[in-house]
Backbone bond lengths (Angstrom), bond angles and torsions (degrees), N, CA, C in turn:
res aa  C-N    CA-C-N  psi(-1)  N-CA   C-N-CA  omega(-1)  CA-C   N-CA-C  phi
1 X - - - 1.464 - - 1.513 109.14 -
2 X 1.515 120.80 115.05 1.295 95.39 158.98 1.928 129.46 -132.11
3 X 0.748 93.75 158.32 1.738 108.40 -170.42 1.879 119.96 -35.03
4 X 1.272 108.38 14.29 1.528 100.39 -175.55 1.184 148.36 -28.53
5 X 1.630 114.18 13.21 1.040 115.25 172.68 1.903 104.34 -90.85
6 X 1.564 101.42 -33.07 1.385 98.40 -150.87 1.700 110.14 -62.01
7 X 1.331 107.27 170.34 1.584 114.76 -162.09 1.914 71.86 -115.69
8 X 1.394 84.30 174.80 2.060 110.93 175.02 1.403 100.95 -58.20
9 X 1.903 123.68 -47.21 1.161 113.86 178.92 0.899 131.75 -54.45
10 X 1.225 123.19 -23.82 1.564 131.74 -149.25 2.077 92.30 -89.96
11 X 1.374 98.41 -11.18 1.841 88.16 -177.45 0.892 96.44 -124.08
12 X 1.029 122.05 41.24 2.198 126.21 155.35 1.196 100.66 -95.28
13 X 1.578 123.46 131.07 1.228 133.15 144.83 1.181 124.78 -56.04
14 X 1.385 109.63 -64.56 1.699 138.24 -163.62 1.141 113.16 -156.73
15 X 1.241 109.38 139.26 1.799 123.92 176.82 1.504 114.61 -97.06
16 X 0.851 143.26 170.47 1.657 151.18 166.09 1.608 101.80 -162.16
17 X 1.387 123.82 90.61 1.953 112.43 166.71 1.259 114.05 100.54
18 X 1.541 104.30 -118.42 1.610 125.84 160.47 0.915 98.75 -112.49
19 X 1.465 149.73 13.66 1.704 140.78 161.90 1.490 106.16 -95.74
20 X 1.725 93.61 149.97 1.691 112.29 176.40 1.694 106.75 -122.19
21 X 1.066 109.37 151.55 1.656 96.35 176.70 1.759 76.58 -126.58
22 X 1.772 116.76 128.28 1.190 128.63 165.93 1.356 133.80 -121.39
23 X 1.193 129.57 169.01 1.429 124.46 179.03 1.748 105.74 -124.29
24 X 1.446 101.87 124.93 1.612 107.29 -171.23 1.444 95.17 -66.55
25 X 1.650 113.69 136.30 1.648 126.23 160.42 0.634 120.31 -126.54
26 X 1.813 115.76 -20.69 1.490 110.92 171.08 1.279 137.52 -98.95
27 X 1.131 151.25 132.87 1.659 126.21 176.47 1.539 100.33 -38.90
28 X 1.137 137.87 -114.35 1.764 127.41 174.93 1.737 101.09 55.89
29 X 1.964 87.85 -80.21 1.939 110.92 -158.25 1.267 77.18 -59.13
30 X 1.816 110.52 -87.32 1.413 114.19 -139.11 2.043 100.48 -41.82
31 X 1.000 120.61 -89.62 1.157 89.69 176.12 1.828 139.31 -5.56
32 X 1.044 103.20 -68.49 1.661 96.30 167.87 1.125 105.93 -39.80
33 X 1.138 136.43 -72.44 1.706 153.49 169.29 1.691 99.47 -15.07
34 X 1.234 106.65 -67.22 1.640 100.23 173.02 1.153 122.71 -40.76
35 X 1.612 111.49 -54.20 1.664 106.45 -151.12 1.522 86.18 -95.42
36 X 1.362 153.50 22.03 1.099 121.91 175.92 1.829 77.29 -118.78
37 X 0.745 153.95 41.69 1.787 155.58 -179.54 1.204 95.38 -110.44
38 X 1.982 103.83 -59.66 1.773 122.60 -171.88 1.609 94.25 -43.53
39 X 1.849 114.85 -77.83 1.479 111.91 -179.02 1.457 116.23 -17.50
40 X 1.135 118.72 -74.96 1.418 133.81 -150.30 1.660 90.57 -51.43
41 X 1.786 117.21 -62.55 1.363 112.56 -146.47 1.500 93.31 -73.46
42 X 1.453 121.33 -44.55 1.300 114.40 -162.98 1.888 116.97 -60.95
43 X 1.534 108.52 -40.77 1.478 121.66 156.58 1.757 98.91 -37.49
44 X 1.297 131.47 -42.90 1.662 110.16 -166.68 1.151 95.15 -107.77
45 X 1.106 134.86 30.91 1.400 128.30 169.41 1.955 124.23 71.56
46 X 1.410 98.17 13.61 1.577 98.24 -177.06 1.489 96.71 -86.67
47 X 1.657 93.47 -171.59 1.151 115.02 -157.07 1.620 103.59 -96.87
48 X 1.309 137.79 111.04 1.719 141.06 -165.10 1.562 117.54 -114.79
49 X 1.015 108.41 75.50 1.562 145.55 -146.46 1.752 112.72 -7.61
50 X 1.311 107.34 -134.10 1.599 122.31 -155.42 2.022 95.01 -63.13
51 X 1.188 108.35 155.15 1.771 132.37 -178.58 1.314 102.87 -77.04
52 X 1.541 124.46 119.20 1.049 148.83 136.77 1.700 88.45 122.75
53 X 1.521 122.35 50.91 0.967 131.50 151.25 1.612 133.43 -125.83
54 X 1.545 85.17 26.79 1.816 102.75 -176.09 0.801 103.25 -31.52
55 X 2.029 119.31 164.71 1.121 98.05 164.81 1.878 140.43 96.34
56 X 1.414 95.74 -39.72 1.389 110.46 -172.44 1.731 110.73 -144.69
57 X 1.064 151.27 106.55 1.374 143.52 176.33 1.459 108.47 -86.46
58 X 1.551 138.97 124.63 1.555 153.02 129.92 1.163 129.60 -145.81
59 X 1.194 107.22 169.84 1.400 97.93 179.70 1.704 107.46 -142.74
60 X 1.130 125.03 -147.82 1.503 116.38 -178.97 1.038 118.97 -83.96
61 X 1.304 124.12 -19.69 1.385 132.13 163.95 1.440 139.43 -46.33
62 X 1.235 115.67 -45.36 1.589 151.00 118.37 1.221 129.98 2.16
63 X 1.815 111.10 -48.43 1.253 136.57 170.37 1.420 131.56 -74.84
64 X 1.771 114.88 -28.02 1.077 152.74 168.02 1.507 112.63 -31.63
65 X 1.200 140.84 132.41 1.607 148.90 163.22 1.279 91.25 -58.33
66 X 1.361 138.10 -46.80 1.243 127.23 171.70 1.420 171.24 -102.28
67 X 1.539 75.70 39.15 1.571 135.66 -179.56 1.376 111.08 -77.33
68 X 1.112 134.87 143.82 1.486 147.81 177.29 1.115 113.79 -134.91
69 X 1.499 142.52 77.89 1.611 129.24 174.34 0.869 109.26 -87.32
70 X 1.762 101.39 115.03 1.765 121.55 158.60 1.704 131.42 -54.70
71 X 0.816 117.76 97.45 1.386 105.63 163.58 2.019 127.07 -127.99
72 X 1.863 88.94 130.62 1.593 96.69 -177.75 1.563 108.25 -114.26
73 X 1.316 109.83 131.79 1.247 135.50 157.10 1.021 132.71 -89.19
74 X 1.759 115.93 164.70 1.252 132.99 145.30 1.449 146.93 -152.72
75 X 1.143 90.35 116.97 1.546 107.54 -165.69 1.488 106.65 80.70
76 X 1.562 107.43 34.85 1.425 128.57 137.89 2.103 82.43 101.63
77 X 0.945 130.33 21.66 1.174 129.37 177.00 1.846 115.82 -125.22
78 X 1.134 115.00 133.39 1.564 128.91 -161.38 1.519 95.88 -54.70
79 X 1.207 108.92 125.63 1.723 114.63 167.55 1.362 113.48 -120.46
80 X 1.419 124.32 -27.57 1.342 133.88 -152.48 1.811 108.92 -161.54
81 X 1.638 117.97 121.64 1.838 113.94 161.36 1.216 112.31 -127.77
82 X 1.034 125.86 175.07 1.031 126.75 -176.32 1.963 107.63 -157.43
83 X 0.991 140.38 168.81 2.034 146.93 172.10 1.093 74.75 -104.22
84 X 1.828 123.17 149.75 1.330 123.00 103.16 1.247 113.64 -115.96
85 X 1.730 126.14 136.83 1.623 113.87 -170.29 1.826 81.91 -121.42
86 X 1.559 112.29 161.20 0.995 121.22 179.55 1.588 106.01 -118.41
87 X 1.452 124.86 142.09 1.184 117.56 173.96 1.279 123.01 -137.31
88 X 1.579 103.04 100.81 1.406 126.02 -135.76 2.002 96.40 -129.99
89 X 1.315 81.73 168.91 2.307 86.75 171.40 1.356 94.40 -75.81
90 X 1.630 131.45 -45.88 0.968 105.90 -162.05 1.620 133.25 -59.62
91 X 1.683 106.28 -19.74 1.184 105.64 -170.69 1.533 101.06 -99.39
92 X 1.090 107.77 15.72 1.782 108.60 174.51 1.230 110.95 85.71
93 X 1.466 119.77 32.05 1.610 131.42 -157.65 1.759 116.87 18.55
94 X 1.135 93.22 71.76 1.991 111.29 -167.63 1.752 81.16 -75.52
95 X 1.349 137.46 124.89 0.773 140.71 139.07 1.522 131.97 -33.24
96 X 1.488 111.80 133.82 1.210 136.13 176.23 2.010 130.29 -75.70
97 X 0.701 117.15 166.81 1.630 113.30 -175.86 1.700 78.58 -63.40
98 X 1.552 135.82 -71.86 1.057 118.90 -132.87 1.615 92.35 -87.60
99 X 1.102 161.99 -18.26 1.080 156.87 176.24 1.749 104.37 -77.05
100 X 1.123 104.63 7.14 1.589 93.75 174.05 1.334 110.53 -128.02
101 X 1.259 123.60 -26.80 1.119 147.59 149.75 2.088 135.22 -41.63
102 X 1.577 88.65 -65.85 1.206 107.61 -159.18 1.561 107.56 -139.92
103 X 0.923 142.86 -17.63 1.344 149.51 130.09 1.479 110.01 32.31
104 X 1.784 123.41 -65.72 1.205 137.01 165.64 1.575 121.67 -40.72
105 X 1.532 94.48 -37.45 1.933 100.26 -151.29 1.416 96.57 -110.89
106 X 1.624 120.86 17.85 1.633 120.74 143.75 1.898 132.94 -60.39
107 X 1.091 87.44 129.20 1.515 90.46 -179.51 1.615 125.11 -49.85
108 X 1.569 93.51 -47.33 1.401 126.56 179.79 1.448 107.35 -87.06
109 X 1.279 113.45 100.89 1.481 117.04 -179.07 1.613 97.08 -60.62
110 X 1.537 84.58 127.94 1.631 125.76 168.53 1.398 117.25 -40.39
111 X 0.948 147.50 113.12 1.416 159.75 160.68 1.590 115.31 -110.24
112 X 2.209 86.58 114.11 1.439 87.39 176.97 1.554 154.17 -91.11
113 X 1.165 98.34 23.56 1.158 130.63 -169.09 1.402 115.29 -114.99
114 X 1.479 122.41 -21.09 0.944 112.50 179.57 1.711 115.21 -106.91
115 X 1.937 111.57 152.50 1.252 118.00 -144.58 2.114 89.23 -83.15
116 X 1.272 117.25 167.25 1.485 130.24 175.11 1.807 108.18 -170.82
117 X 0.958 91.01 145.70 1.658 118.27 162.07 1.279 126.56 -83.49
118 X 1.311 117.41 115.72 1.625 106.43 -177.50 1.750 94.96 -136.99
119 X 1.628 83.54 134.05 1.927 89.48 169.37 1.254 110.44 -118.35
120 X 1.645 116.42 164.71 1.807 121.40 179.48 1.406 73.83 -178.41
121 X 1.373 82.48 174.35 1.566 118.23 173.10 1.357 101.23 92.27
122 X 1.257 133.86 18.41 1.841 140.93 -158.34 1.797 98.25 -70.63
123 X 1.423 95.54 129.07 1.581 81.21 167.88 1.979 97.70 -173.53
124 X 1.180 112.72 109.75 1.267 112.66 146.08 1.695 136.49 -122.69
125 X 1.713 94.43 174.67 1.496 102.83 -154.17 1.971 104.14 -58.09
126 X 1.690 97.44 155.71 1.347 95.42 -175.51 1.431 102.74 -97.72
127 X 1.531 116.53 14.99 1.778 116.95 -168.31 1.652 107.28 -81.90
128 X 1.444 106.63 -21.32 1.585 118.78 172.05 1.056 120.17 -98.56
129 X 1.428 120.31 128.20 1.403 129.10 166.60 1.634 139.76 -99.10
130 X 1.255 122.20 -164.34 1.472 113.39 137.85 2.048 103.61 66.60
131 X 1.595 102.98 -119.57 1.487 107.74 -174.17 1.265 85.32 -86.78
132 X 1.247 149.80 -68.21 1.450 145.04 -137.92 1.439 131.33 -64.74
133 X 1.853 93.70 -35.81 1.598 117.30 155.45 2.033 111.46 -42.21
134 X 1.284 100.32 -67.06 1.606 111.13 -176.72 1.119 106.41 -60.35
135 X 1.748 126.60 -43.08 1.835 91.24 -173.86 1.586 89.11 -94.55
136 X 1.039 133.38 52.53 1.817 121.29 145.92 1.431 102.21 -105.78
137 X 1.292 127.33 -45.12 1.438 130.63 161.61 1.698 97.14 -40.93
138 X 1.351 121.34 -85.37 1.487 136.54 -156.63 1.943 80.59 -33.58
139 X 1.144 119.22 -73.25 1.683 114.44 -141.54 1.757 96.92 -64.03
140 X 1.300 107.11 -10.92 1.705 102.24 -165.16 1.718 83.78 -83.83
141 X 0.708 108.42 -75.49 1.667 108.35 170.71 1.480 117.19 -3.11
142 X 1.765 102.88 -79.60 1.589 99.49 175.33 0.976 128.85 -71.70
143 X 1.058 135.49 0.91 1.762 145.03 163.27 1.509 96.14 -66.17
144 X 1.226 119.24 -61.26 1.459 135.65 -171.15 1.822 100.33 -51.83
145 X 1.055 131.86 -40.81 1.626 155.20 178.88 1.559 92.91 -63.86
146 X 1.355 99.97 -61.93 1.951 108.58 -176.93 1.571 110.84 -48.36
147 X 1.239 117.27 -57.26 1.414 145.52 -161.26 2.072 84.85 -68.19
148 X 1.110 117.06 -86.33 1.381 96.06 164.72 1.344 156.12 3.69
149 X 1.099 106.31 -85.64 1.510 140.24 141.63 2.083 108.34 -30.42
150 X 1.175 111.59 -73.79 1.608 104.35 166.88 1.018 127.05 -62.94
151 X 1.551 127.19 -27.78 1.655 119.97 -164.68 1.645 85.32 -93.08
152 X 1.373 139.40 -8.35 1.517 134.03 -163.03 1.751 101.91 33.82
153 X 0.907 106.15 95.07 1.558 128.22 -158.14 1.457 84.24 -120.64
154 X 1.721 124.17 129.42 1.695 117.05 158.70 1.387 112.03 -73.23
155 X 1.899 120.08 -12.56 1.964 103.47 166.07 0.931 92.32 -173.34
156 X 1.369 113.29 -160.64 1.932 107.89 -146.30 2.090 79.99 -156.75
157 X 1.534 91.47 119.81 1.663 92.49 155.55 1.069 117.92 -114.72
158 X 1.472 132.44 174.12 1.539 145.06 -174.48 2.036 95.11 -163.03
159 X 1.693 77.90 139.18 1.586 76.99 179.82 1.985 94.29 -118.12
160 X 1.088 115.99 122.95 1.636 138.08 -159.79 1.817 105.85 -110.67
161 X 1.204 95.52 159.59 1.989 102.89 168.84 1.054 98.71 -96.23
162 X 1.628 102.44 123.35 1.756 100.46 178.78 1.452 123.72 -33.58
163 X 1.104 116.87 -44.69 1.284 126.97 -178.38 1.426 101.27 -45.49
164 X 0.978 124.42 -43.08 2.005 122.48 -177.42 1.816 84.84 -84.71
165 X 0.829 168.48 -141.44 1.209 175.15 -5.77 1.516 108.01 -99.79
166 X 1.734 125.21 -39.36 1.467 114.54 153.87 1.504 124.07 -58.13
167 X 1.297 116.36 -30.30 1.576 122.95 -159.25 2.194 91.43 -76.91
168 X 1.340 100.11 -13.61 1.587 92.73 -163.60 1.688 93.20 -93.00
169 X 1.214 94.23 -40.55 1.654 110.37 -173.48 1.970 96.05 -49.52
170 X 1.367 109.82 -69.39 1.431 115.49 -143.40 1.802 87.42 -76.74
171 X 1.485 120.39 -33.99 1.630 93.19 -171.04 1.569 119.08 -115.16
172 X 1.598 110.35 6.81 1.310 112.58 176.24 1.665 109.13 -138.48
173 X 1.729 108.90 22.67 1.379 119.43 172.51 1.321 117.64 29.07
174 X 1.544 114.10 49.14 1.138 133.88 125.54 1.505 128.27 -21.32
175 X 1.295 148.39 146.07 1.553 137.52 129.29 1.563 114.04 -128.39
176 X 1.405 96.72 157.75 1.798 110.04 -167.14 1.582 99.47 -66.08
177 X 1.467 111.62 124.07 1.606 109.58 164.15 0.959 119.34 -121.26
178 X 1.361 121.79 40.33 1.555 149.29 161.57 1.304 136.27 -138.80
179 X 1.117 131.50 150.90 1.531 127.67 155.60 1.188 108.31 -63.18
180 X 1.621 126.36 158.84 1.178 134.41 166.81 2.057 119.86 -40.11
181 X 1.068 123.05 135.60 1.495 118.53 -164.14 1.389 112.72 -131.02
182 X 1.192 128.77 95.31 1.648 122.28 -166.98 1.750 102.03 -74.59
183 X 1.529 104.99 93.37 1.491 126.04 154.28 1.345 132.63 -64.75
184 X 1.206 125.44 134.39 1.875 112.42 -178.21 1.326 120.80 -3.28
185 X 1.597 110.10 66.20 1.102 128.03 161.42 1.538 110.63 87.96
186 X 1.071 111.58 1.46 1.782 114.82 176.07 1.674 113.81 -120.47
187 X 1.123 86.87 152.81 2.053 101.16 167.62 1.644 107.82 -74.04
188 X 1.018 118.84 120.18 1.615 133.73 -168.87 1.434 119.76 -129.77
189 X 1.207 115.66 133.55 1.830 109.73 -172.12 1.427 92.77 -131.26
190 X 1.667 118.67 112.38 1.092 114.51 162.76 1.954 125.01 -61.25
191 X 1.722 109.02 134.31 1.544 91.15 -153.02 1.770 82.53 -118.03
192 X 1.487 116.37 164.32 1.271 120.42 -175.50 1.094 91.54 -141.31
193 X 1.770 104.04 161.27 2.009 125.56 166.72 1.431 93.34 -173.66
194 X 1.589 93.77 141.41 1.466 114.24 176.11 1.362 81.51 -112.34
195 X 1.707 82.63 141.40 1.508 117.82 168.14 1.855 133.92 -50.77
196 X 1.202 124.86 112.71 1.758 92.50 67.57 1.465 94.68 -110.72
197 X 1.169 122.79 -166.58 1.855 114.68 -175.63 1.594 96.77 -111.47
198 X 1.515 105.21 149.08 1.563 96.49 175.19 1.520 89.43 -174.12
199 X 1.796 94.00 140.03 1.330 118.96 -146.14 1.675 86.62 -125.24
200 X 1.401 104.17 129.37 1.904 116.36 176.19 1.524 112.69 -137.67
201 X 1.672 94.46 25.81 1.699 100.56 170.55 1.861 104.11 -72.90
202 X 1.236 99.75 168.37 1.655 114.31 -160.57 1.319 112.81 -76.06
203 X 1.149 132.08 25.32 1.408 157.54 174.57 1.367 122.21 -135.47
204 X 1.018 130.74 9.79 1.629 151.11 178.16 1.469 112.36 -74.39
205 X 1.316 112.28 0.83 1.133 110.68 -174.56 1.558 109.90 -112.34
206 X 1.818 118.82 -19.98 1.000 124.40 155.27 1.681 118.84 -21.81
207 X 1.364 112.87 152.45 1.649 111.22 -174.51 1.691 112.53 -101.11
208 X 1.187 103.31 2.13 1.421 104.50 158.81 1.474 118.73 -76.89
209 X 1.368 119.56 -4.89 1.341 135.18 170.34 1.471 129.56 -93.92
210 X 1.437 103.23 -5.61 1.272 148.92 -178.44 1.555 137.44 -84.76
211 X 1.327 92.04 -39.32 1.371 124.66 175.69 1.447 120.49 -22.03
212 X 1.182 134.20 134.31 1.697 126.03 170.31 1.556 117.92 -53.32
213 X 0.917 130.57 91.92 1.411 122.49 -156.60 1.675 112.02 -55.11
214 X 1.350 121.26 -48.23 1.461 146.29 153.36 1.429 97.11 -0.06
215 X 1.348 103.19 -66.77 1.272 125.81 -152.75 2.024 119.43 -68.15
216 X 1.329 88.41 -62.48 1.635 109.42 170.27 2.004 97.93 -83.54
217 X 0.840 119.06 -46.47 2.077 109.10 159.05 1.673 105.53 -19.26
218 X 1.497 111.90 -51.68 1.300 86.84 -145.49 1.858 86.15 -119.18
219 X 1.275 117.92 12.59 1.487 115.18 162.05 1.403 110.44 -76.51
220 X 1.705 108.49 -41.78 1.442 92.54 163.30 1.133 144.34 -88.21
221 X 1.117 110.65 1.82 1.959 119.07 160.32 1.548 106.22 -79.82
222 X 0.952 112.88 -24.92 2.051 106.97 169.90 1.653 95.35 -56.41
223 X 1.413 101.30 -47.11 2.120 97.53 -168.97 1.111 110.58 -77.98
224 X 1.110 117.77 -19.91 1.730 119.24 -179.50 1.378 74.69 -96.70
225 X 0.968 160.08 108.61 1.776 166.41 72.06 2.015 103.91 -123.32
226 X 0.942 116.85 -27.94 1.608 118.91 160.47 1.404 99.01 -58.31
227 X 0.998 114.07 -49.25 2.029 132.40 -156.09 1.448 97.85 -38.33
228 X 1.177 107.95 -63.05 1.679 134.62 -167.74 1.566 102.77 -64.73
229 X 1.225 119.82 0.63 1.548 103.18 176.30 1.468 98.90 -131.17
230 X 0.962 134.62 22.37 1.518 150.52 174.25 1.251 139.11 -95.02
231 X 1.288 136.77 102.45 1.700 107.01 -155.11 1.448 78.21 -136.16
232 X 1.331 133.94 139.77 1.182 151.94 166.50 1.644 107.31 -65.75
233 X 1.436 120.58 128.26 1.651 114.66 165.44 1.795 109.23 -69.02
234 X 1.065 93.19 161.17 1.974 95.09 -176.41 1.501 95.08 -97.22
235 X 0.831 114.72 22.77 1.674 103.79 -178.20 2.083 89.65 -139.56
236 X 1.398 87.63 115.94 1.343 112.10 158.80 1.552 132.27 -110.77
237 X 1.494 106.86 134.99 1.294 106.61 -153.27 1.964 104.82 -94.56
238 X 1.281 113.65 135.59 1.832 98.25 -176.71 1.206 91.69 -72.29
């Protein structure tokens, strides 16, 4: 099903500049959302899923009611995406990449009943550098904080390349709740934090961090109420 009335505005969360932090509602986005994921992974050499989907990166996960595709711009062009899926009663605890996956190789024995946040799929463009790089990171972040905060999630996982696994630890007090995990071709440490979330990386002071919370709180519960009438087609076009 999708939403044909809505305009581009209507899936902005929050603005900062020439950046948007959005939530895909339409086939249109989510699509965009795909093929600029494909760029990113295939540019680093990962792995951009199932054959005869050049062109486009998803998978079933994606498809999910309890799926969230992030997407940040600028100047109305893809810079930054990100998954967040929630795994909650409400959605009938629909399993997550890492609960289907990796579930076993948690530190913190698994409890099924209880609700969590999990993001992947992280990927922005390598054409920006310098300041512009960090606040596309910074806004993926606080969306990720937002997404929290609305799904009332008891904690939030992310599965990371070890190599990032201090950078999560020291500025968004993260800790490793895994052993190392060889993921589509990489070393991966699933990382955990119970809420509330709070970020003291060296850009935290940016004013997209700033934000009226009130304000962007309840822009994204308008999209998480779009959310529910949205169903992504399984066929993506390159």
């Amino acid at each position: 099903m999708s939403l044909a009335y809505l305009t581009k505005q209507d899936e902005v969360i929050f603005s900062f500049g020439d950046f948007t932090s959005e939530m895909c509602l339409t086939q249109e986005s989510f699509e965009e959302a795909m093929r600029f994921r494909y760029a990113c992974y295939d540019e680093s050499g990962l792995p951009t899923g199932e054959e005869g989907q050049k062109g486009s990166f998803q998978d079933a996960f994606d498809l999910q009611e309890n799926a969230r595709i992030i997407l940040i711009r600028k100047n109305g062009q893809p810079v930054g995406t990100i998954r967040n899926m929630v795994y909650c009663k409400e959605y009938s605890w629909l399993p997550t990449y890492i609960t289907t996956y990796h579930k076993e190789k948690l530190r913190t024995p698994f409890q099924e009943e209880q609700a969590f946040l999990e993001s992947s799929r992280f990927a922005i463009t390598s054409q920006l550098e310098g300041r512009d790089s960090r606040i596309i990171q910074g806004l993926l972040f606080r969306t990720q904080d937002l997404a929290n905060w609305a799904e009332r999630t008891a904690y939030f996982l992310t599965q990371v390349r070890d190599s990032h696994a201090k950078f999560y630890h020291r500025y968004m007090h993260f800790y490793a709740d895994s052993e190392t995990i060889m993921d589509i071709g990489l070393n991966t440490v699933i990382m955990r934090v119970d809420p509330p979330f709070r970020c003291d990386f060296p850009y935290s002071s940016y004013e997209f961090l700033k934000l009226d919370p009130y304000v962007i709180q309840a822009a994204y519960m308008n999209c998480l109420r779009k959310r529910k009438h949205f169903q992504p087609n399984t066929t993506v076009k390159p």
